[in-house]
C-alpha positions in Angstrom: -4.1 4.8 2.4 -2.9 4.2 -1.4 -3.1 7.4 -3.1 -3.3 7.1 -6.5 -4.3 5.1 -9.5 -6.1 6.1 -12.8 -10.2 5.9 -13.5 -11.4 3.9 -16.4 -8.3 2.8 -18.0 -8.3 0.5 -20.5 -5.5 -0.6 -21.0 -4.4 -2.9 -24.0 -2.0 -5.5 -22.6 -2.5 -8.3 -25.0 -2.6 -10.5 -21.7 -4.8 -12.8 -20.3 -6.7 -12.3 -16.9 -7.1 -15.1 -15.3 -10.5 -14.8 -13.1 -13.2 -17.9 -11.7 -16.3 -17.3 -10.5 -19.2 -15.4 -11.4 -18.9 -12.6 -12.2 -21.6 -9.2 -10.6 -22.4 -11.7 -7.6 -22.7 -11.1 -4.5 -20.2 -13.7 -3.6 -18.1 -16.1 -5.5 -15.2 -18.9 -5.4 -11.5 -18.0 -6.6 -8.2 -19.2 -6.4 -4.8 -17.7 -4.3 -2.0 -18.6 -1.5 1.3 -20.6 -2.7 1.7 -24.1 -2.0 5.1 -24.0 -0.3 3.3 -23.6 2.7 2.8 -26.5 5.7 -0.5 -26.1 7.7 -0.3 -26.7 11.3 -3.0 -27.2 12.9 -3.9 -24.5 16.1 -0.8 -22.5 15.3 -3.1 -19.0 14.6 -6.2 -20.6 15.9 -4.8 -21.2 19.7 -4.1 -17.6 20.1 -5.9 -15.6 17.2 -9.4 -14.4 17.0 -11.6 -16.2 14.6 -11.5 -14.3 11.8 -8.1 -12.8 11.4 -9.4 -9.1 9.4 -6.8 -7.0 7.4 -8.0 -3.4 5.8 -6.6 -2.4 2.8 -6.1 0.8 1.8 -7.2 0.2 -1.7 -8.0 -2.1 -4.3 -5.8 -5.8 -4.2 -2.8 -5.4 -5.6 0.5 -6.6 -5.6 2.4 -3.9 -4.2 2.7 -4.3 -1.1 -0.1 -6.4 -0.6 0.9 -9.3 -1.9 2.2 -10.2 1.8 -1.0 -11.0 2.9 -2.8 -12.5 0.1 0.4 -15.0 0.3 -1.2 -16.1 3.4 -4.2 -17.4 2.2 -4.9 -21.0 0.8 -7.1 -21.7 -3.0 -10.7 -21.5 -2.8 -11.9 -18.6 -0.9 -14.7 -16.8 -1.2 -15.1 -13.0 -2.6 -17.9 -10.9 -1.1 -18.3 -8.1 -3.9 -21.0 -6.1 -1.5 -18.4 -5.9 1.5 -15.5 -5.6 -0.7 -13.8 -8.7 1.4 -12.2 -11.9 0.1 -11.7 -14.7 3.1 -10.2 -17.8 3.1 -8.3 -20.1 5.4 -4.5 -19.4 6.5 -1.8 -21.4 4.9 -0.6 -21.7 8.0 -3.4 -22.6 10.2 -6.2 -24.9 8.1 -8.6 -24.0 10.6 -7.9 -19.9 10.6 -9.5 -17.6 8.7 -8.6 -14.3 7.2 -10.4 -11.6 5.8 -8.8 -9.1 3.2 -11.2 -5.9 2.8 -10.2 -3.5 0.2 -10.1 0.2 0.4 -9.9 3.9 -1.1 -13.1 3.5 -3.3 -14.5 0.6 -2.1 -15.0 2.4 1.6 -15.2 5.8 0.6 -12.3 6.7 0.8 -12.1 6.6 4.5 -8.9 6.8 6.1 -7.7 3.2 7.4 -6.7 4.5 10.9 -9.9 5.4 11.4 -11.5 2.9 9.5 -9.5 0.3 12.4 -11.7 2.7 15.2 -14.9 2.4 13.7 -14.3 -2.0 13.5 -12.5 -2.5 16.3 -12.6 -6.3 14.9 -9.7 -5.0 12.3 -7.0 -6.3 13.7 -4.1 -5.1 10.5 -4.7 -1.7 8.6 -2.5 -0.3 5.8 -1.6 2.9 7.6 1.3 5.0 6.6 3.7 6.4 8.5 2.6 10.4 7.8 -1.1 9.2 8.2 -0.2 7.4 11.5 1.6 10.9 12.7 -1.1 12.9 11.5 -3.7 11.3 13.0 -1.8 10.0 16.4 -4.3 12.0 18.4 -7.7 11.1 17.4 -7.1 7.1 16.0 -3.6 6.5 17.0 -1.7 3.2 15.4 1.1 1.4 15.7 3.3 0.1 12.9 4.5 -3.7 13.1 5.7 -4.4 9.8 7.1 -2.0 6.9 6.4 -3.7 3.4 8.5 -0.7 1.4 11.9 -0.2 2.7 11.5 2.5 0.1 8.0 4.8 -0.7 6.6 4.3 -4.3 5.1 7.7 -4.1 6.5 10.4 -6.4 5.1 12.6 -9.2 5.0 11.5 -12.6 5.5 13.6 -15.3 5.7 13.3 -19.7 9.8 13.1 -19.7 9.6 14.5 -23.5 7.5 17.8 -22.3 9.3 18.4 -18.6 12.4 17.6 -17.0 12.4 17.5 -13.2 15.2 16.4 -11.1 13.9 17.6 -7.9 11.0 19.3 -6.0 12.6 22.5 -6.3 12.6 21.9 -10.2 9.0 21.2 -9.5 8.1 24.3 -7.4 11.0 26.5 -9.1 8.7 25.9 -12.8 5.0 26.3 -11.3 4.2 23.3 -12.8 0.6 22.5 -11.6 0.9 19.5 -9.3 -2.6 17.3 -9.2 -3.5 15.4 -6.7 -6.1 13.4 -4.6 -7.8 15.9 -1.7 -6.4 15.2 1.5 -3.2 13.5 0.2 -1.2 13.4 3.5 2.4 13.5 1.8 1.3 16.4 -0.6 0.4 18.3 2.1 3.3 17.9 4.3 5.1 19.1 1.0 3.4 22.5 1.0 4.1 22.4 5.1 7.8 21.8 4.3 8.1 24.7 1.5 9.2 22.1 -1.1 5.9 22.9 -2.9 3.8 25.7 -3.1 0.6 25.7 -2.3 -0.8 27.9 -5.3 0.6 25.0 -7.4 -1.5 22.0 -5.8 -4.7 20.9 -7.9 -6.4 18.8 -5.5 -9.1 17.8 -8.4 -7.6 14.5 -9.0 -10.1 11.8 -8.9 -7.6 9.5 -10.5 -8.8 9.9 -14.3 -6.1 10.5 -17.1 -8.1 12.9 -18.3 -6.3 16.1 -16.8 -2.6 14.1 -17.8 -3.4 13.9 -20.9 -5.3 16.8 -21.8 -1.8 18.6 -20.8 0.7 16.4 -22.5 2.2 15.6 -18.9 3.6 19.1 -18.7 2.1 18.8 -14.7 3.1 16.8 -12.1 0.3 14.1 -10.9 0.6 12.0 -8.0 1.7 8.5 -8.9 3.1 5.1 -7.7 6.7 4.1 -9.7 5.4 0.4 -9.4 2.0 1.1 -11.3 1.2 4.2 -13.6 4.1 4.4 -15.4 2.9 0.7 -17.1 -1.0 1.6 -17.2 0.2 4.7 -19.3 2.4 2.9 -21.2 0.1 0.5 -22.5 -3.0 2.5 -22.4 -5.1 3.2 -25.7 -5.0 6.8 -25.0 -0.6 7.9 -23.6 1.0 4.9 -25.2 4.6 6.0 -24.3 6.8 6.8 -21.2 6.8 8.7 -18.4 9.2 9.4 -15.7 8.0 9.5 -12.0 10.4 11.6 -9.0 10.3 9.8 -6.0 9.1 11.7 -3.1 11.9 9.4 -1.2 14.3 11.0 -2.8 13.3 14.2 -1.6 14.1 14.7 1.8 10.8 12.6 2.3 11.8 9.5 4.0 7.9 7.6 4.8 7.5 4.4 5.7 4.6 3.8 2.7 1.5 1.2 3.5 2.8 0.0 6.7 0.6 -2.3 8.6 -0.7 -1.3 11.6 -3.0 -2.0 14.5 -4.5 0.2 17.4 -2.8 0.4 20.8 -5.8 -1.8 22.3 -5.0 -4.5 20.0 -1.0 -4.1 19.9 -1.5 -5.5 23.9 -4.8 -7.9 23.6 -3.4 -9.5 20.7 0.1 -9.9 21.1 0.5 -13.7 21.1 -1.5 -13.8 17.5 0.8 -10.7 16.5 3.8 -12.6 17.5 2.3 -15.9 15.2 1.1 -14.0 12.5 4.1 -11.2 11.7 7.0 -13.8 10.8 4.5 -15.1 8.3 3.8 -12.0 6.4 7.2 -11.1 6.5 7.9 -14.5 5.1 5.2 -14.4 2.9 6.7 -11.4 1.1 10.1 -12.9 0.7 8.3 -16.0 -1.0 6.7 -13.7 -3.3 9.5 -12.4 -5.0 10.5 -16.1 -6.2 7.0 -17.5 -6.7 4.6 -14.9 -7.5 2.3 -16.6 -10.0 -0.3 -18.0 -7.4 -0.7 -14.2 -5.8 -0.7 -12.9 -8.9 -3.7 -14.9 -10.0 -5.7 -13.9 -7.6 -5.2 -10.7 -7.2 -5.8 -9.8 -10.7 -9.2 -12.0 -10.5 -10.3 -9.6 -7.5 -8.9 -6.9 -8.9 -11.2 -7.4 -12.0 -14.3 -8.7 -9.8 -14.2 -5.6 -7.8 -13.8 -3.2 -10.7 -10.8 -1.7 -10.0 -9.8 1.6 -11.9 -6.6 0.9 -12.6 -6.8 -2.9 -14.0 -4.5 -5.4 -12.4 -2.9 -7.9 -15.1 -0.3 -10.5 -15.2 2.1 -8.1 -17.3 1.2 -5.1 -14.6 2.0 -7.5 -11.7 5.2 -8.4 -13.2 6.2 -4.8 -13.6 5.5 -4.2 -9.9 7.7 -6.8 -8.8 10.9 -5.5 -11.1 10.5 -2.0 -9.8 10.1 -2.7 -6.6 13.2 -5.5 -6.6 15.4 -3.3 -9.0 14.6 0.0 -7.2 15.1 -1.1 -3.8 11.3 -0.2 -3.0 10.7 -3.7 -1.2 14.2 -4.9 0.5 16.1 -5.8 3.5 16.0 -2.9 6.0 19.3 -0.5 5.8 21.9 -2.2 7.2 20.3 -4.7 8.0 19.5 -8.7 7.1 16.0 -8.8 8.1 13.4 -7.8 5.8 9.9 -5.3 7.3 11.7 -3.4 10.5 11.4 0.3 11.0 14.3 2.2 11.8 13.7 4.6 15.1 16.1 7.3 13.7 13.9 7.4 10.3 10.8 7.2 12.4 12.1 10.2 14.5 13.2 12.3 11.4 9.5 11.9 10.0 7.9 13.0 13.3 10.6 16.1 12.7 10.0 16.8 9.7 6.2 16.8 9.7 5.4 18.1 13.4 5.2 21.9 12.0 3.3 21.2 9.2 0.2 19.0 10.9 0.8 21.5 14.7 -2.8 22.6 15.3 -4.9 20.3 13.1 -7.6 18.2 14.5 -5.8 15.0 15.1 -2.2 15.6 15.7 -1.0 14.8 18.8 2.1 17.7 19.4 3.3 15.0 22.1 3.6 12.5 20.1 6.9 10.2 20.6 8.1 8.7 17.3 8.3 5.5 19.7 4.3 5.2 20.2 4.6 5.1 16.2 6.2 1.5 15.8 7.6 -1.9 16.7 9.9 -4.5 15.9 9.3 -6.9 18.6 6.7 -9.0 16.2 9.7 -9.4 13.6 11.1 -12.3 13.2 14.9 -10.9 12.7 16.1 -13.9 11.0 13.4 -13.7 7.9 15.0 -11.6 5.1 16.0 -11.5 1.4 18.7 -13.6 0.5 18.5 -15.7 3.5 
């Protein structure tokens, strides 16, 4: 699930947002995909279901999702009621896919559920603490990590504070606000790098609280997106700083996509198909984003996201997560989206005491169950 993002912004960019359609409607016409794709005919189609259906775990965005709206070709079709934009595959004329956004739009639900409740949902943005938290009840398996590195940190005015670490964090008793059930935050208070008289779970991801204490607190924030709405809001209008969880001792794999265990087996062959091409679809991103971009900021803005989604904002996504590593080639590694079963396993270490005895934890869970490669297409990487 994204966790974040900041209600009723408005934030003066001096940009244009390019949108079509009409706007309020039930349904309308936009615009997305890159054209350096070449549709083959019955490549998805042969082995996919009709309707390929990926669940976001918030509103479009770039980051990471721009590695499935790069899959689609111009001129689909934005259902406003269902919160769901479908259009044919780039690679497949004759395959459809349907992008359904999340957090707000659903209620917050959490995706892994979400993916039990429509068992049609074949892809859900599920990270890797969610997926380990929840392996009992609505277990998933991860097939392709977007972030090589989490966006997730804590974000905080660098001319009030200064915080190098958690234990700066925890050592001050700076208030830390955050969304209610915020998985990571949580396993934070588990782990003792936070206390648990500190958290504020209030946050309903309004600037209000920020601001109102000159960012002397620490609110939960993504390095690829609040540090630019703040920036070049009408109401901050200068810096902040934002310390990255994954720099912590908190190693997640952030907005992984997922599917259930029924589907990992029954839909193999269209897994096999359709994995190279997001992963491709990524690494196209990062030297032709303008097409996403479009489109995503013409949803974002149809679907009323809180946080508006803009050309400049987009851009700013992409540099953090190229210059910070966030989105990159796997460790050690030339091939861009595969897990790492050492990380994996550390996570399932490092959270197992902290969700031990909640509803949907599995204790027997094997950091194996969590994740695979064998979708990956090992030769599809950054600077290929």
């Amino acid at each position: 699930m994204k966790i974040k993002h900041i209600q009723a912004l408005a934030l003066a960019v001096g940009l244009v947002l390019v949108t079509a359609g009409c706007g309020g409607s039930d349904s309308s016409s936009t615009s997305s995909g890159t054209t350096t794709a070449t549709g083959t005919p019955g490549r998805l189609t042969s082995v996919c279901p009709s309707t390929i259906k990926i669940q976001l775990g918030w509103y479009p965005q770039p980051d990471p999702y721009a590695m499935v709206f790069g899959l689609l070709a111009p001129n689909g079709k934005l259902d406003s009621k269902a919160a769901s934009y479908t259009s044919t595959a780039l690679a497949d004329p004759g395959q459809k896919i349907e992008i359904i956004g999340g957090g707000p739009l659903v209620s917050y639900q959490q995706v892994s559920s979400l993916m039990y409740t429509d068992p049609d949902i074949l892809l859900g943005d599920v990270s890797l603490d969610e997926a380990i938290a929840q392996a009992k009840k609505f277990p998933t398996v991860g097939v392709v990590a977007p972030f090589e590195k989490s966006p997730l940190g804590l974000m905080y005015n660098p001319d009030a504070v200064s915080f190098t670490s958690l234990q700066d964090v925890k050592d001050s008793r700076t208030t830390v606000l955050a969304a209610a059930g915020q998985t990571s935050i949580a396993a934070l208070v588990g782990l003792g790098k936070l206390d648990k008289s500190q958290i504020d779970s209030s946050y309903k991801y309004s600037p209000a609280q920020f601001v109102a204490a000159n960012g002397k607190i620490a609110q939960q924030a993504f390095a690829t997106e609040e540090p630019y709405a703040y920036e070049h809001s009408s109401f901050w209008k200068k810096p902040v700083d934002v310390l990255l969880l994954a720099d912590q001792g908190y190693p997640n794999y952030q907005n992984d996509f997922a599917v259930t265990p029924a589907n990992l087996t029954s839909k193999a062959a269209c897994l096999t198909k359709l994995v190279p091409l997001m992963q491709q679809s990524m690494v196209d991103y990062f030297k032709s984003p303008d097409a996403v971009n479009t489109v995503i900021a013409d949803l974002s803005a149809q679907l009323k996201n809180p946080t508006p989604v803009t050309i400049g904002s987009e851009k700013f996504a992409a540099d953090v997560m190229s210059s910070k590593g966030l989105v990159a080639n796997s460790t050690g590694s030339s091939t861009f989206g595969l897990f790492d079963s050492a990380r994996v396993q550390d996570m399932v270490k490092t959270v197992t005491p902290v969700f031990k005895g909640t509803a949907n934890f599995d204790p027997a869970v094997k950091p194996e169950t969590l994740f695979t490669n064998k979708f990956l297409d090992p030769s599809i990487g950054f600077n290929q």
